[in-house]
ZADO-1210 file (C-alpha; in nm, 4 decimals, padded with zeros to 6 digits):
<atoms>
<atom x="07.1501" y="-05.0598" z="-02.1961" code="UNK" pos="1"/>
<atom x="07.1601" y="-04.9924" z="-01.8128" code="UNK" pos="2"/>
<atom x="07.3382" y="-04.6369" z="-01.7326" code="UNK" pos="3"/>
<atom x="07.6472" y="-04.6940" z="-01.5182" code="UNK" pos="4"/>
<atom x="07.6663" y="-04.3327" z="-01.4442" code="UNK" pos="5"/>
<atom x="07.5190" y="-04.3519" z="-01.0445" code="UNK" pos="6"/>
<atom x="07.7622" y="-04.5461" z="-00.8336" code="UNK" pos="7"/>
<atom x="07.6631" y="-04.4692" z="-00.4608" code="UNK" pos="8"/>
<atom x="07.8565" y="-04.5326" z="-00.1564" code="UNK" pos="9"/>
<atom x="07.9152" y="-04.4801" z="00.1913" code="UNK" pos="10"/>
<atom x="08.2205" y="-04.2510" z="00.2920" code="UNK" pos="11"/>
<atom x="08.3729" y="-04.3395" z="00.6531" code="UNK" pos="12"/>
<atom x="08.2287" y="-04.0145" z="00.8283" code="UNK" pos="13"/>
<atom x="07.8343" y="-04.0717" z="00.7462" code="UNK" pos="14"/>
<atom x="07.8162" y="-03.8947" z="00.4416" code="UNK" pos="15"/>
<atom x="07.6626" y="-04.0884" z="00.0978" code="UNK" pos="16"/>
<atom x="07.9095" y="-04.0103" z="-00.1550" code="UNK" pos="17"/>
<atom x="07.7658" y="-04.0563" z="-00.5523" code="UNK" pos="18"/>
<atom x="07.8705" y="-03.9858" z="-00.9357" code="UNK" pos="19"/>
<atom x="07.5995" y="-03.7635" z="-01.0945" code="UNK" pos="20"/>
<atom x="07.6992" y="-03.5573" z="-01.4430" code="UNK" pos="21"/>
<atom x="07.4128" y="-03.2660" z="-01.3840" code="UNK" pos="22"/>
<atom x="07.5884" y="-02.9457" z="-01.4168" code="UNK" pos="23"/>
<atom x="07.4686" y="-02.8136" z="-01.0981" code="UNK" pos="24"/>
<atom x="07.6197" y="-03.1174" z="-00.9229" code="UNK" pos="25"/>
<atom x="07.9274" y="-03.1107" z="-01.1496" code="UNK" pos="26"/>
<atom x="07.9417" y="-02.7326" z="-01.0294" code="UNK" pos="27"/>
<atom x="07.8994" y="-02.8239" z="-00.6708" code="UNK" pos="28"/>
<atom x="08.1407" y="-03.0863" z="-00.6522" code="UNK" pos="29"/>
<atom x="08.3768" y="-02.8474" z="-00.8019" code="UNK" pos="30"/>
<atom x="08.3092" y="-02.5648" z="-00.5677" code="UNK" pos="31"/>
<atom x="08.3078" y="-02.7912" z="-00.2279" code="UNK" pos="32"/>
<atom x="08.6570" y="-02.9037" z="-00.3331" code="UNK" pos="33"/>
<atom x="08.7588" y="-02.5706" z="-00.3658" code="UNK" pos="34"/>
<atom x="08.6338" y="-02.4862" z="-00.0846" code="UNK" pos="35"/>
<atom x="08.7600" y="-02.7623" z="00.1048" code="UNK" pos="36"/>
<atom x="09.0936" y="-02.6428" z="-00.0318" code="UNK" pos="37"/>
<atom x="09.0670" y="-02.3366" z="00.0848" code="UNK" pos="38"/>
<atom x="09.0071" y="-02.4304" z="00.4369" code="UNK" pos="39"/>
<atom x="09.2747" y="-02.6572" z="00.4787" code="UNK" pos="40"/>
<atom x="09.5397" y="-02.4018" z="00.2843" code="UNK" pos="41"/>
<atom x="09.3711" y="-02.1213" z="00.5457" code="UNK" pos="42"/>
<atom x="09.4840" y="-02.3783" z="00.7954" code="UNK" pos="43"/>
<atom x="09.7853" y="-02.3989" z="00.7548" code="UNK" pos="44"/>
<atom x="09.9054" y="-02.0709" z="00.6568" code="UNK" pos="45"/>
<atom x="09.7903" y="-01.9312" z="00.9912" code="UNK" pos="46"/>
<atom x="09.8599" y="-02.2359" z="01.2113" code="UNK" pos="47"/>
<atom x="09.4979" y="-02.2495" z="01.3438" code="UNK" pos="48"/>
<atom x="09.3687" y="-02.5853" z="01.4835" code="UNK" pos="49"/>
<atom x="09.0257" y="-02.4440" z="01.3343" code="UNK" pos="50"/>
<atom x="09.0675" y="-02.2914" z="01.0221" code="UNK" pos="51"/>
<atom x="08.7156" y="-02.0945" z="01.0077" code="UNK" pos="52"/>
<atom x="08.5621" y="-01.9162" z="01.3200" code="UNK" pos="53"/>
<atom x="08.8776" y="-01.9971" z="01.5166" code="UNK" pos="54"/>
<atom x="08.7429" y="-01.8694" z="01.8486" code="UNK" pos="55"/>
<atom x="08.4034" y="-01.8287" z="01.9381" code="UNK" pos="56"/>
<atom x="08.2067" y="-01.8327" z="02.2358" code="UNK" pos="57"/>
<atom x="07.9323" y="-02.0533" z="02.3760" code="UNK" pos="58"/>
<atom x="07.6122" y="-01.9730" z="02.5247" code="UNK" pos="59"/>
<atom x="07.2909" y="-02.1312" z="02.6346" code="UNK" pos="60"/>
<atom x="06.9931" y="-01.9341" z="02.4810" code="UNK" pos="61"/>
<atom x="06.6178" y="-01.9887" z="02.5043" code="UNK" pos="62"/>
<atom x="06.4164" y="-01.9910" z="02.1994" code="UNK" pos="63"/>
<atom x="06.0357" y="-01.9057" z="02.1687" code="UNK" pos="64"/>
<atom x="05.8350" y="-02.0018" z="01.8362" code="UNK" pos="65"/>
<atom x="05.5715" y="-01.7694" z="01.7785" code="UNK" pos="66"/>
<atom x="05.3993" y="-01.9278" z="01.4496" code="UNK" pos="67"/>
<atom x="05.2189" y="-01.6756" z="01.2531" code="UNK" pos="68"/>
<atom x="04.9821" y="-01.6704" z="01.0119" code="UNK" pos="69"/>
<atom x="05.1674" y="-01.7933" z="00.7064" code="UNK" pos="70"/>
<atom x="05.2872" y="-02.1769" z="00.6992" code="UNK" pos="71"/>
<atom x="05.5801" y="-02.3409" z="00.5057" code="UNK" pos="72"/>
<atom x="05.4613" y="-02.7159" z="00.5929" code="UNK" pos="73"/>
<atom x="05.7432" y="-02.7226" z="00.8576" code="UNK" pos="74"/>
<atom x="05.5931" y="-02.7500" z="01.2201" code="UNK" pos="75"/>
<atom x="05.8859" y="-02.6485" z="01.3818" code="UNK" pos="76"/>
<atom x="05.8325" y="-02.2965" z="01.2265" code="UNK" pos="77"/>
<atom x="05.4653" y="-02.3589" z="01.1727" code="UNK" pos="78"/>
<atom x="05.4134" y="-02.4015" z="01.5458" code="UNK" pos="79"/>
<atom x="05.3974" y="-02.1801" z="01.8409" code="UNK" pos="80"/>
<atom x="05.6358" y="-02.3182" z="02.1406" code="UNK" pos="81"/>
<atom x="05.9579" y="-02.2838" z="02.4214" code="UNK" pos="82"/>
<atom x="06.3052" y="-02.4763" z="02.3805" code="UNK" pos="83"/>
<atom x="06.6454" y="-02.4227" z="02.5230" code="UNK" pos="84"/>
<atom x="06.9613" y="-02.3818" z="02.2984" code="UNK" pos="85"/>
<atom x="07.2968" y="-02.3839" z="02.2678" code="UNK" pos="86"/>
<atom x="07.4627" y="-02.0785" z="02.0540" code="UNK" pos="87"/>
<atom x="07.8045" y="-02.0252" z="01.9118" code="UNK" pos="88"/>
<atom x="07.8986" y="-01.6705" z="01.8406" code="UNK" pos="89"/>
<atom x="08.2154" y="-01.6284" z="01.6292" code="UNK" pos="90"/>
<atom x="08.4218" y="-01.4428" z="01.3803" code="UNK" pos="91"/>
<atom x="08.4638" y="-01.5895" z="01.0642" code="UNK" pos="92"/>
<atom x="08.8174" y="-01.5403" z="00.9766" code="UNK" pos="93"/>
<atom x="08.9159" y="-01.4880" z="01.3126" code="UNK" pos="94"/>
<atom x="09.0528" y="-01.1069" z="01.2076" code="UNK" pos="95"/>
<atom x="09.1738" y="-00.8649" z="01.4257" code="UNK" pos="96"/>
<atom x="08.8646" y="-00.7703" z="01.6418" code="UNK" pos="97"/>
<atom x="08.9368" y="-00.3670" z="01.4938" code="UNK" pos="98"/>
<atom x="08.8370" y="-00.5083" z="01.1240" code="UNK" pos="99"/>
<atom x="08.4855" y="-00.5959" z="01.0237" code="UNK" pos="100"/>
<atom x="08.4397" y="-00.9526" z="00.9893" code="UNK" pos="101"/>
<atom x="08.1597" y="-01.2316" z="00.8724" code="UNK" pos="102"/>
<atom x="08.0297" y="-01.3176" z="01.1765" code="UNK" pos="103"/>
<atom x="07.8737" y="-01.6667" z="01.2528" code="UNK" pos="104"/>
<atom x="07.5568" y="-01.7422" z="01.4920" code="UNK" pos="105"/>
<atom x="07.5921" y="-02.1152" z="01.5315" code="UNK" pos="106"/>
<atom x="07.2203" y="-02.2499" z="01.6516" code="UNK" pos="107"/>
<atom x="07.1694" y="-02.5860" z="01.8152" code="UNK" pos="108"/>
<atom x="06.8120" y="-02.6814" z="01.8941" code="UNK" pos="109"/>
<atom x="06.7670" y="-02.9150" z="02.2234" code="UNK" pos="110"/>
<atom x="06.4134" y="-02.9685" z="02.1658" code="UNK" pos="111"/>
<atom x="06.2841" y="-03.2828" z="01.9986" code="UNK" pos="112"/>
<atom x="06.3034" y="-03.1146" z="01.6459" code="UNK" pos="113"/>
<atom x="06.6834" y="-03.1406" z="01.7424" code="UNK" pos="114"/>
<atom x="06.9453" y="-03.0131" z="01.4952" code="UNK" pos="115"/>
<atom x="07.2298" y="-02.7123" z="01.3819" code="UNK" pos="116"/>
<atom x="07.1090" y="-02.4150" z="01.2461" code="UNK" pos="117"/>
<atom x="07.4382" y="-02.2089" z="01.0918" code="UNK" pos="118"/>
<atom x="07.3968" y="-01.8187" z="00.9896" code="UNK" pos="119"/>
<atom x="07.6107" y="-01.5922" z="00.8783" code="UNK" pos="120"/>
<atom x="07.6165" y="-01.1906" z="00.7900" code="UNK" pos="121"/>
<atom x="07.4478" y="-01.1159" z="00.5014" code="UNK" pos="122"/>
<atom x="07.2046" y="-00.8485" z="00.3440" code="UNK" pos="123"/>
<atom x="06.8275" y="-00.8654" z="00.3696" code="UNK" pos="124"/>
<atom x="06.6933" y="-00.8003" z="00.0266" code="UNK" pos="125"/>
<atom x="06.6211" y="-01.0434" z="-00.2747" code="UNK" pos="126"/>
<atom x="06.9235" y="-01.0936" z="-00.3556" code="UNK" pos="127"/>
<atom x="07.1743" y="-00.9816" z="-00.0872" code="UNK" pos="128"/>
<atom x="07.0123" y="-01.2367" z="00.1145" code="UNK" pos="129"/>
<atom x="07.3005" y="-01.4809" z="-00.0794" code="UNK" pos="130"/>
<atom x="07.5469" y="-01.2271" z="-00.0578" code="UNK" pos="131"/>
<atom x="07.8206" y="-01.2264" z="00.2766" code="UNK" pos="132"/>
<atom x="07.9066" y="-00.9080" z="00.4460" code="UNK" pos="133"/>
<atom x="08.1809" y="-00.8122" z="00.6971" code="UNK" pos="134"/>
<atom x="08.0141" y="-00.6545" z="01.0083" code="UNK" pos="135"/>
<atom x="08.1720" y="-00.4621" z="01.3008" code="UNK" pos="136"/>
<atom x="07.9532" y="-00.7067" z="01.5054" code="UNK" pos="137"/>
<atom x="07.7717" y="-00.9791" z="01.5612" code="UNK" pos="138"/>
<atom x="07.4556" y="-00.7700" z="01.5880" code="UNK" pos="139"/>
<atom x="07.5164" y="-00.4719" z="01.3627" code="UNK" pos="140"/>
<atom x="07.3742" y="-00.6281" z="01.1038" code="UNK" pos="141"/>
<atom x="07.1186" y="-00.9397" z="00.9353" code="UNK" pos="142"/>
<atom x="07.2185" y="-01.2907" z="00.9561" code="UNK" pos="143"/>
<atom x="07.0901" y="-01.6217" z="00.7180" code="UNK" pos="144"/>
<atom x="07.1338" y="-01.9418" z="00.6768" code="UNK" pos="145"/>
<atom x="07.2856" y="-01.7915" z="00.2983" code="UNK" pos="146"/>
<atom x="07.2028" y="-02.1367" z="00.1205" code="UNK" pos="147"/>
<atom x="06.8082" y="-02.2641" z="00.1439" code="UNK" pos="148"/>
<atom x="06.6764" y="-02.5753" z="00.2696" code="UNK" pos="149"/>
<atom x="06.4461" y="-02.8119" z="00.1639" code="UNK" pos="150"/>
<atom x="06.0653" y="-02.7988" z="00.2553" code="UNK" pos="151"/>
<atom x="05.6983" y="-02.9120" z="00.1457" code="UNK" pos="152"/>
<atom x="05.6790" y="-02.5299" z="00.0134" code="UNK" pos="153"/>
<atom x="06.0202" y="-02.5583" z="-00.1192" code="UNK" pos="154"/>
<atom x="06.3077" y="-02.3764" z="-00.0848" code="UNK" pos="155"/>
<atom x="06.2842" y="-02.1818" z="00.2944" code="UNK" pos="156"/>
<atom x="06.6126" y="-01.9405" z="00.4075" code="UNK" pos="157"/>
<atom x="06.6333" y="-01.8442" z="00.7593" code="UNK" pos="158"/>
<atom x="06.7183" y="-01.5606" z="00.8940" code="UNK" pos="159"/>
<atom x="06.7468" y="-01.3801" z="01.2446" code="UNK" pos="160"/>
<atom x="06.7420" y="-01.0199" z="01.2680" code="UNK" pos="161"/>
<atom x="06.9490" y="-00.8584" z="01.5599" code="UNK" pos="162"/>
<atom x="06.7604" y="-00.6171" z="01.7806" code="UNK" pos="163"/>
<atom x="06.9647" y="-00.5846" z="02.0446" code="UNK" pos="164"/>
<atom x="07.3469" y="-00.7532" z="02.1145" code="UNK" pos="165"/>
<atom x="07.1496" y="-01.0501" z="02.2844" code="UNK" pos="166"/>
<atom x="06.8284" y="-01.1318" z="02.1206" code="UNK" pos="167"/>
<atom x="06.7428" y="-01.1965" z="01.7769" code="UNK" pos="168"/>
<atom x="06.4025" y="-01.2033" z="01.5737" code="UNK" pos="169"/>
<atom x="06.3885" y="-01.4886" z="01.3694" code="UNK" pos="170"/>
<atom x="06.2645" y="-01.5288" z="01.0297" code="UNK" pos="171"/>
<atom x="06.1838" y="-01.7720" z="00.7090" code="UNK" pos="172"/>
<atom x="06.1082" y="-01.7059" z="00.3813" code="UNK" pos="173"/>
<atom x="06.1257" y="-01.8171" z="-00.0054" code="UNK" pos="174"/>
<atom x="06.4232" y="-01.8319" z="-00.1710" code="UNK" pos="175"/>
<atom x="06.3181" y="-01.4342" z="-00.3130" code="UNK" pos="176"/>
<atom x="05.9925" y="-01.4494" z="-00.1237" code="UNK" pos="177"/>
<atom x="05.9167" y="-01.1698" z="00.1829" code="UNK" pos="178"/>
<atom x="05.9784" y="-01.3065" z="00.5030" code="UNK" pos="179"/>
<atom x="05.7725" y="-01.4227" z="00.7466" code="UNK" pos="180"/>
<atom x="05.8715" y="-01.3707" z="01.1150" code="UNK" pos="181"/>
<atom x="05.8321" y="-01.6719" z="01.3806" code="UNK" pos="182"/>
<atom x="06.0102" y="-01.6741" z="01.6812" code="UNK" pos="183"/>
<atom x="06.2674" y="-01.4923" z="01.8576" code="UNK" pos="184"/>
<atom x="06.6156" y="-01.5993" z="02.0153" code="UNK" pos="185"/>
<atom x="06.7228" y="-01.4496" z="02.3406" code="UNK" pos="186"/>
<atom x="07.1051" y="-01.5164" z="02.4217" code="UNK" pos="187"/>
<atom x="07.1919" y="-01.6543" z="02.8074" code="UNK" pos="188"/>
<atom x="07.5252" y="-01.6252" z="02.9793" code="UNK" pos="189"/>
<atom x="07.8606" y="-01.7534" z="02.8536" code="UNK" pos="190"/>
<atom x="07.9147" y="-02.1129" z="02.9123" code="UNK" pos="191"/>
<atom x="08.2699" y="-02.1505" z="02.7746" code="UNK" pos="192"/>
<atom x="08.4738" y="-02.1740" z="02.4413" code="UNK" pos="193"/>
<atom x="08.3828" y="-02.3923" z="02.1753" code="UNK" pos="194"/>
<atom x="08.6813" y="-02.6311" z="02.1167" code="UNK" pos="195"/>
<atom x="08.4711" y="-02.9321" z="02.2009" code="UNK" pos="196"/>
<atom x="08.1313" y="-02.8173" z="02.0324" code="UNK" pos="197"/>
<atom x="08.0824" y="-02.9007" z="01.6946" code="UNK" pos="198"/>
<atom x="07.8379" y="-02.7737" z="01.4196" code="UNK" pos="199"/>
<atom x="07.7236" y="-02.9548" z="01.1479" code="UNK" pos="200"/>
<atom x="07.4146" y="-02.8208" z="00.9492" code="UNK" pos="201"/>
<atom x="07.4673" y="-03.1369" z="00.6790" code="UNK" pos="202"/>
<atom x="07.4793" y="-03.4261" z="00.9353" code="UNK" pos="203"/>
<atom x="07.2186" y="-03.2648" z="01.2024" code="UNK" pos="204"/>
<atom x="06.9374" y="-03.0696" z="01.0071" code="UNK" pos="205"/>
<atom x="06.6305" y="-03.0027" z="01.2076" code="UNK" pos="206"/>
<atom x="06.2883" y="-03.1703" z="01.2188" code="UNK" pos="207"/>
<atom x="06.0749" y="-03.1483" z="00.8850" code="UNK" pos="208"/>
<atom x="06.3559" y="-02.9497" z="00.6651" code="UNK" pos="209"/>
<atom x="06.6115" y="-03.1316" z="00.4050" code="UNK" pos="210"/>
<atom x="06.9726" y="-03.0178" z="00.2503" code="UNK" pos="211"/>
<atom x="06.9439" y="-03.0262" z="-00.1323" code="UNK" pos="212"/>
<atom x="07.1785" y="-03.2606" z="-00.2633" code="UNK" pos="213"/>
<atom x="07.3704" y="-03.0061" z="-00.4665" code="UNK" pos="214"/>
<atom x="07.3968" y="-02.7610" z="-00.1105" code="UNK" pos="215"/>
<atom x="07.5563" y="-03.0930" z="00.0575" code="UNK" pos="216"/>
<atom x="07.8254" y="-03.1420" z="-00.2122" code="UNK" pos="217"/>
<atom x="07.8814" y="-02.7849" z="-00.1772" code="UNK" pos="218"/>
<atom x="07.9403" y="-02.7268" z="00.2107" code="UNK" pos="219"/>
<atom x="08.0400" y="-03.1260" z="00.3142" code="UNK" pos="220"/>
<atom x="08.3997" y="-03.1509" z="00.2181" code="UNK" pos="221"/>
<atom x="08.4938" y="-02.8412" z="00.4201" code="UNK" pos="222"/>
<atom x="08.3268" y="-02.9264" z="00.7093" code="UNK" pos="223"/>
<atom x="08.4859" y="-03.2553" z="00.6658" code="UNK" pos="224"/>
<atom x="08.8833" y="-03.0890" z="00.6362" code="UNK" pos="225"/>
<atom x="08.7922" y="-02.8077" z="00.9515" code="UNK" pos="226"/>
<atom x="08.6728" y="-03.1422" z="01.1832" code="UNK" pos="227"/>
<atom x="08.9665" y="-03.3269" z="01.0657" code="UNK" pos="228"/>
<atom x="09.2077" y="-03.0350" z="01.1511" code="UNK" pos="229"/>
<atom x="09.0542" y="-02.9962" z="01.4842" code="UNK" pos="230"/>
<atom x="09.0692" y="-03.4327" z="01.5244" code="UNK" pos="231"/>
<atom x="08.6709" y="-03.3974" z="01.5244" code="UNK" pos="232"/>
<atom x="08.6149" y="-03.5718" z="01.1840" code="UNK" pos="233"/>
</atoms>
């Protein structure tokens, strides 16, 4: 007898909606509608048009690939080369700026690998590499992509290291592998707010890596209530 269980469709706003009965995608189905939840209740209760990273600013950076000696199968990070950038820098709760926040380093690539690249505070280490932590800055601390991506090595987590308020040293590595620098991210002047910039790492994932099914379950539906608060969805 043929399974019925796999229904697929096509939402209105890109994404490929599906019924799977795995536990991790029961689990992330769960948690995305949480979060989603969340978003929209955080919404409201503060009367933000943006629920998360509420203001941030914009600026054009410049981004050099390096290489290096170990590859992932990704040329984008495999490869040495130059390509301009837009950035986002933001808060993530949008707290007073006097209490330590999550800060957010919102990448877009210009080049022809093309895509968002979203990081946020975390630790360094094995395991605190999934972990968020408030920072008194954007640069006082490590930033990662938190969640892995897809690769022909597997799972890869980005990174990019502050070492000074406007450049970064970025990094890629297993999901509890050491990390393996290749390029660095220098910051540019201001070019404005970013009420008409929006970042998607589900719909616009660079060159040569994939979201995992179960990480788009996960992040999608808020993404989808934050752009429909702001009347980007």
């Amino acid at each position: 007898m043929r399974s019925t269980c796999g229904r697929i469709g096509t939402r209105t706003d890109g994404y490929r909606t599906g019924m799977a009965f795995s536990p991790l995608d029961v689990i992330s189905r769960t948690a995305g509608g949480a979060l989603a939840a969340a978003t929209g209740a955080l919404g409201v209760a503060r009367q933000r048009t943006k629920p998360l990273h509420p203001d941030g600013q914009i600026r054009r950076a410049t981004l050099t690939r390096t290489g290096g000696p170990v590859r992932c199968g990704v040329p984008w990070l495999d490869n040495a080369g130059r390509e301009d950038a837009l950035v986002r820098v933001s808060r993530g709760l949008g707290l007073p700026d006097r209490l330590p926040d999550v800060y957010g380093l919102a990448l877009r690539l210009q080049g022809p690998e093309g895509g968002d690249i979203l990081f946020a505070n975390t630790g360094f280490g094995r395991l605190t590499r999934f972990l968020l932590v408030p920072s008194a800055t954007a640069s006082s601390r490590p930033l990662t992509t938190l969640l892995p991506y897809r690769s022909p090595r597997g799972g890869l987590v980005l990174a990019a290291v502050p070492d000074s308020e406007r450049s970064f040293e970025l990094h890629w590595a297993g999901p509890v592998g050491p990390w393996h620098r290749f390029g660095r991210l220098e910051l540019g002047e201001p070019v404005g707010d970013d009420t008409r910039v929006s970042f998607d790492p589900v719909l616009h994932v660079p060159a040569g890596l994939q979201q995992y099914g179960w990480v788009k379950k996960l992040r999608e539906p808020a993404y989808w209530t934050a752009r429909a608060r702001s009347g980007r969805a």
